[in-house]
C-alpha positions as CSV (number, residue, x, y, z in Angstrom):
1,X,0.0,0.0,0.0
2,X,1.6,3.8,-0.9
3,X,0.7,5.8,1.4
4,X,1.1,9.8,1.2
5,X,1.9,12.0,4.2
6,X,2.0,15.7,3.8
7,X,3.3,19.1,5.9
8,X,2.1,22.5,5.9
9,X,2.1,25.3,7.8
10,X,-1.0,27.7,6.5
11,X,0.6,30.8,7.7
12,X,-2.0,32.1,10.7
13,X,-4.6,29.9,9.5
14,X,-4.5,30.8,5.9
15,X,-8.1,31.8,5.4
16,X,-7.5,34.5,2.9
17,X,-5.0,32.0,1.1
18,X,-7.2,28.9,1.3
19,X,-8.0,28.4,-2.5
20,X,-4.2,28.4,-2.9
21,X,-3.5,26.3,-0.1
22,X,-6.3,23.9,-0.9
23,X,-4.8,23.4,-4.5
24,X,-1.2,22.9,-3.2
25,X,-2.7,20.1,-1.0
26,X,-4.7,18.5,-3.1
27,X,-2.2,18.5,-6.4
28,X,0.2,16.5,-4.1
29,X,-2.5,13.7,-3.2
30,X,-2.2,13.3,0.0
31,X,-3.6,10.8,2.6
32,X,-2.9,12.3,5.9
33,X,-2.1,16.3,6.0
34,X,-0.2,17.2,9.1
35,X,-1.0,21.1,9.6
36,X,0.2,24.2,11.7
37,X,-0.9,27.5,12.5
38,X,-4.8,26.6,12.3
39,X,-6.2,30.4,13.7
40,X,-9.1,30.6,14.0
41,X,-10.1,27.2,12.2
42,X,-12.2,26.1,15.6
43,X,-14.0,29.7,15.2
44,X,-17.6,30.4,13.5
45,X,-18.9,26.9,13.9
46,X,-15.6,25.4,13.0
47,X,-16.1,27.4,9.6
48,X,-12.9,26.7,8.2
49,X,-12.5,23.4,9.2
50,X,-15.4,22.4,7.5
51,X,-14.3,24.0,4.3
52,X,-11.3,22.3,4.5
53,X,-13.1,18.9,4.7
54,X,-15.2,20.0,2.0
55,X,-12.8,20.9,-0.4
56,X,-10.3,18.0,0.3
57,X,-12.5,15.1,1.1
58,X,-10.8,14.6,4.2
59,X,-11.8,14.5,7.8
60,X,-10.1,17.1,10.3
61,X,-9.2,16.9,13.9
62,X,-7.9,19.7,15.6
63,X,-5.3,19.3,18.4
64,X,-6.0,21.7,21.8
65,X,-3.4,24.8,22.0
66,X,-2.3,27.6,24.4
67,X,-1.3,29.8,21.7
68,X,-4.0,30.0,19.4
69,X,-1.7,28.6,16.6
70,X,-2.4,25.2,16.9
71,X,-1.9,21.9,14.9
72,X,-4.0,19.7,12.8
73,X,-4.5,16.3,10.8
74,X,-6.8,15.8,7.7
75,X,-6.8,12.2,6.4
76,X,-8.5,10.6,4.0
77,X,-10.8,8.0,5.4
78,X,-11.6,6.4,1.7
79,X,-7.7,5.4,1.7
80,X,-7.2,4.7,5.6
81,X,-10.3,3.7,6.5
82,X,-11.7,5.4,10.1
83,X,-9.1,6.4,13.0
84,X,-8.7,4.1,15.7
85,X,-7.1,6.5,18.1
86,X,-7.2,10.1,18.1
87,X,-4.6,11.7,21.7
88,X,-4.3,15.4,22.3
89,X,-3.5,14.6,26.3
90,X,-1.3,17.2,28.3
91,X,-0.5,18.7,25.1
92,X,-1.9,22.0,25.7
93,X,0.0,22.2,29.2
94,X,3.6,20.5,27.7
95,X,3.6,22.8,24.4
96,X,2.8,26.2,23.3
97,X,1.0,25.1,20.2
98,X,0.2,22.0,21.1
99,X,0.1,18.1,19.4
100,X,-2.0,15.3,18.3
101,X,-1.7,12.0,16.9
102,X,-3.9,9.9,15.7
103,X,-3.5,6.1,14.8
104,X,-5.1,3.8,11.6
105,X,-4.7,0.1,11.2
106,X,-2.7,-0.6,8.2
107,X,-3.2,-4.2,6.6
108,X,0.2,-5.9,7.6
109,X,1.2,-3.9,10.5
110,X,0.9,-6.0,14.0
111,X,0.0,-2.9,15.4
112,X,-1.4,0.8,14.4
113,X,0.3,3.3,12.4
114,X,0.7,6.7,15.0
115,X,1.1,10.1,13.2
116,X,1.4,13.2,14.6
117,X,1.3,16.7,13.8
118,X,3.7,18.8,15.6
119,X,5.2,22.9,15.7
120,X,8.0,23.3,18.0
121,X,8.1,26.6,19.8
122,X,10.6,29.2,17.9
123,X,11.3,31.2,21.4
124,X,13.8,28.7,23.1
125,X,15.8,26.0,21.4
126,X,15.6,24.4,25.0
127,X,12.1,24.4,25.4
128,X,11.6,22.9,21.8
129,X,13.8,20.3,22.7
130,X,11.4,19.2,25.7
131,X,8.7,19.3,23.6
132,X,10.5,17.0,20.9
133,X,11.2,14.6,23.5
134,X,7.6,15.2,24.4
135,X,6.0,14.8,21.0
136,X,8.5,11.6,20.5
137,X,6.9,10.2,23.2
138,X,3.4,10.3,22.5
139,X,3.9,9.0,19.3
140,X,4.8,5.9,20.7
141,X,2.2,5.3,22.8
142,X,0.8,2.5,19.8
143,X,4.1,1.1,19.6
144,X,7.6,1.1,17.1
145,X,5.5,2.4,14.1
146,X,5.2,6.1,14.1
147,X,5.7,9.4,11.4
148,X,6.2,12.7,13.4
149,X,6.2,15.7,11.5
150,X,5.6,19.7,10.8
151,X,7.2,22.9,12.0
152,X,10.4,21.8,13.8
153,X,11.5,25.9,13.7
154,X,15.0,24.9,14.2
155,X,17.6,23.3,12.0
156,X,17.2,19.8,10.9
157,X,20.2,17.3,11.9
158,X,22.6,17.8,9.2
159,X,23.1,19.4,5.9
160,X,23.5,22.7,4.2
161,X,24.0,25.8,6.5
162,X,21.7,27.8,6.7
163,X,21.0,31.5,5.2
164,X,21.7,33.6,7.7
165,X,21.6,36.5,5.4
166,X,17.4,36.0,5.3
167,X,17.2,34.9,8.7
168,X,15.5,37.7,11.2
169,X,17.6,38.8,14.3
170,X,14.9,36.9,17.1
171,X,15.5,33.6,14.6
172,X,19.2,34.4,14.6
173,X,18.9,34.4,18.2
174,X,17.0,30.8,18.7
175,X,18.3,29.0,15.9
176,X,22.0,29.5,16.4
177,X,24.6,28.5,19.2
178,X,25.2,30.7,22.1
179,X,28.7,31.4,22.3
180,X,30.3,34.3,23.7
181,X,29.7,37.6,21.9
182,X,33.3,38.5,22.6
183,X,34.6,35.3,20.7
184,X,33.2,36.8,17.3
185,X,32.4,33.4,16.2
186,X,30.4,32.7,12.8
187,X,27.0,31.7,13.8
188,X,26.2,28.1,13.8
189,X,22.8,26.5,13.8
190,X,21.8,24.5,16.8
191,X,20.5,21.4,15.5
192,X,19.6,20.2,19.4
193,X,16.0,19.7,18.7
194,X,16.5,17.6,15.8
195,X,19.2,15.4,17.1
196,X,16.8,14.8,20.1
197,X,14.1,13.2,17.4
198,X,17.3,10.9,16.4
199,X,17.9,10.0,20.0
200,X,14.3,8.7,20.0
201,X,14.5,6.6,17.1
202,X,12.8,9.0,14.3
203,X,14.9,9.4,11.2
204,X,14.7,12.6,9.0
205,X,13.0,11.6,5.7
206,X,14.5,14.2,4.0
207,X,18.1,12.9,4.8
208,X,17.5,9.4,4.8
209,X,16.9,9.1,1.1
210,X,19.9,12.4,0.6
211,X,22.2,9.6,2.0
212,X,20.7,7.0,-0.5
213,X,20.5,8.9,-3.6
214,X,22.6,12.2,-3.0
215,X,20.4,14.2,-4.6
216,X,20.9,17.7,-2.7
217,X,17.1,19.3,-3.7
218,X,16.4,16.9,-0.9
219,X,18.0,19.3,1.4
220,X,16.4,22.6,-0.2
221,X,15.1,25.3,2.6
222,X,11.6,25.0,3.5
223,X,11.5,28.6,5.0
224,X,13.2,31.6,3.8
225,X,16.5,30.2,5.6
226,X,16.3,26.7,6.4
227,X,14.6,23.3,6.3
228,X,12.6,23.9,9.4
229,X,9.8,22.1,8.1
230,X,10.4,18.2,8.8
231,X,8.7,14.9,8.1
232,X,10.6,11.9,10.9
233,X,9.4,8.4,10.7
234,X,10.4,5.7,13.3
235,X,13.6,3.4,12.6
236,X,11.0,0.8,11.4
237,X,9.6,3.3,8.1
238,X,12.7,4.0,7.0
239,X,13.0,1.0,4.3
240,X,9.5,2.1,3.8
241,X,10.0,5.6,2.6
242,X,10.1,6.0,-1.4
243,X,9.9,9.7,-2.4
244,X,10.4,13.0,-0.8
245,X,8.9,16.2,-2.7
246,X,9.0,19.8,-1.6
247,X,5.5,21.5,-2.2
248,X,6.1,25.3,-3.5
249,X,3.0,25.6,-6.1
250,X,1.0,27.9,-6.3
251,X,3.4,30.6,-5.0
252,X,1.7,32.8,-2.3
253,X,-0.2,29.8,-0.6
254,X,2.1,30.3,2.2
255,X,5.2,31.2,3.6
256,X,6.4,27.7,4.4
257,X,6.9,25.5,1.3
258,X,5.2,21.7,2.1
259,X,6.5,18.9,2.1
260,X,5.6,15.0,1.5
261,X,7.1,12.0,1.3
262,X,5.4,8.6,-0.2
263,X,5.9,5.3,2.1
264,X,5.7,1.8,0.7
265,X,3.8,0.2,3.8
266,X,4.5,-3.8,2.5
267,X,8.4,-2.6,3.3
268,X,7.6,-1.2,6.9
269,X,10.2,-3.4,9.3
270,X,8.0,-5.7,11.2
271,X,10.9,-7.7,13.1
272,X,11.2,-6.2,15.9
273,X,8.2,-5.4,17.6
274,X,7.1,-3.7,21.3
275,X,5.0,-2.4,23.2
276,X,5.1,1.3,25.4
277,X,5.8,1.0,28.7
């Protein structure tokens, strides 16, 4: 079974942009969207989240947040059949825009598939790294077969530098190592909150198929500086994963290209299976 995940970050909700959003979406095909920055969308009678069901052909679930700029998950039930599991718990209190995943039986999997849509904090690289460890967590709670992905805000684990040219002093600030301001270092980009997703078993989808193929669009910025926008599967999706593509049609849908990768589920690693604890 190929199965499509996609990332996007609307940009405050995108209402105004919603035609060009809903067209980026729905040219790349995917069966699970994994969204950020949903203002408003619980608003009006849930107004735009019932748009973006109707326009899709996808059901929505919106994940509690303290900021207002929370995350999302559309999925297409037609492919993956209904949700068996849908977990927003303690996110609102362990993360300023808070998390959900939500888990779907896939035909030869001994246990659900978890996905979850995530949006690190951008004001401390410290605090983003909780709530990776956090987020890392939760996604296990079905067991060893998880995909974890959205606005990291910081960058990934390796690759490139970034363009610190286009990067905004308050980004400068949060992305970068703190070093001493006497030392006149260059900056270099603190890649903590990514390399806590490794600790915990997710692999970057993005480098994971740059390591097999070398091809460096792979590793083109998401943002105006960076690849901050990340799709991580667990160790057991990684044979899985066949494609990567970044998502910048129609220009002006946001300002965060998507992203989405393309699993082959029949090459998921089943071997080693276990349960949270």
């Amino acid at each position: 079974m190929l199965f499509t995940v996609l990332i996007q970050n609307t940009c405050e909700g995108g209402h105004d942009r919603w035609p060009l959003l809903a067209e980026r979406i729905s040219a790349a095909r995917p069966d699970i969207a994994l969204l950020q920055e949903l203002k408003g969308w619980s608003e009006t009678g849930h107004r735009q989240t019932v748009r973006a069901e109707r326009d899709l052909d996808m059901d929505a679930l919106l994940a509690p947040s303290r900021s207002g700029l929370g995350t999302g998950i559309l999925y297409r039930r037609t492919s993956l059949g209904r949700r068996v599991y849908w977990n927003t718990d303690y996110a609102a209190d362990e993360t300023h825009h808070g998390l959900g995943t939500v888990g779907f039986d896939i035909p030869g999997l001994p246990d659900p598939l978890a996905v979850t849509s995530v949006h690190l904090t951008p004001y401390s690289a410290d605090k983003a790294i909780t709530e990776a460890d956090f987020a890392a967590s939760r996604s296990y709670k079905l067991g060893p077969y998880a995909i974890l992905g959205g606005d990291i805000n910081y960058p990934p684990q390796d690759g490139p530098q970034p363009n610190y040219a286009e990067m905004r002093p308050y980004n400068l600030g949060s992305r970068t190592v703190l070093t001493d301001p006497k030392r006149q270092a260059d900056p270099q980009p603190d890649r903590r909150a990514a390399w806590k997703l490794h600790a915990n078993g997710f692999r970057d989808a993005a480098w994971e198929l740059y390591q097999r193929t070398g091809d460096e669009a792979l590793l083109h910025p998401t943002g105006t500086d960076d690849r901050i926008d990340q799709i991580w599967v667990s160790a057991p999706l990684v044979p899985a994963l066949t494609s990567y593509r970044l998502l910048d049609a129609p220009s002006g849908a946001s300002d965060h290209h998507g992203v989405a990768i393309t699993l082959d589920t029949d090459l998921i690693n089943t071997g080693h299976p276990w349960t949270y604890r």
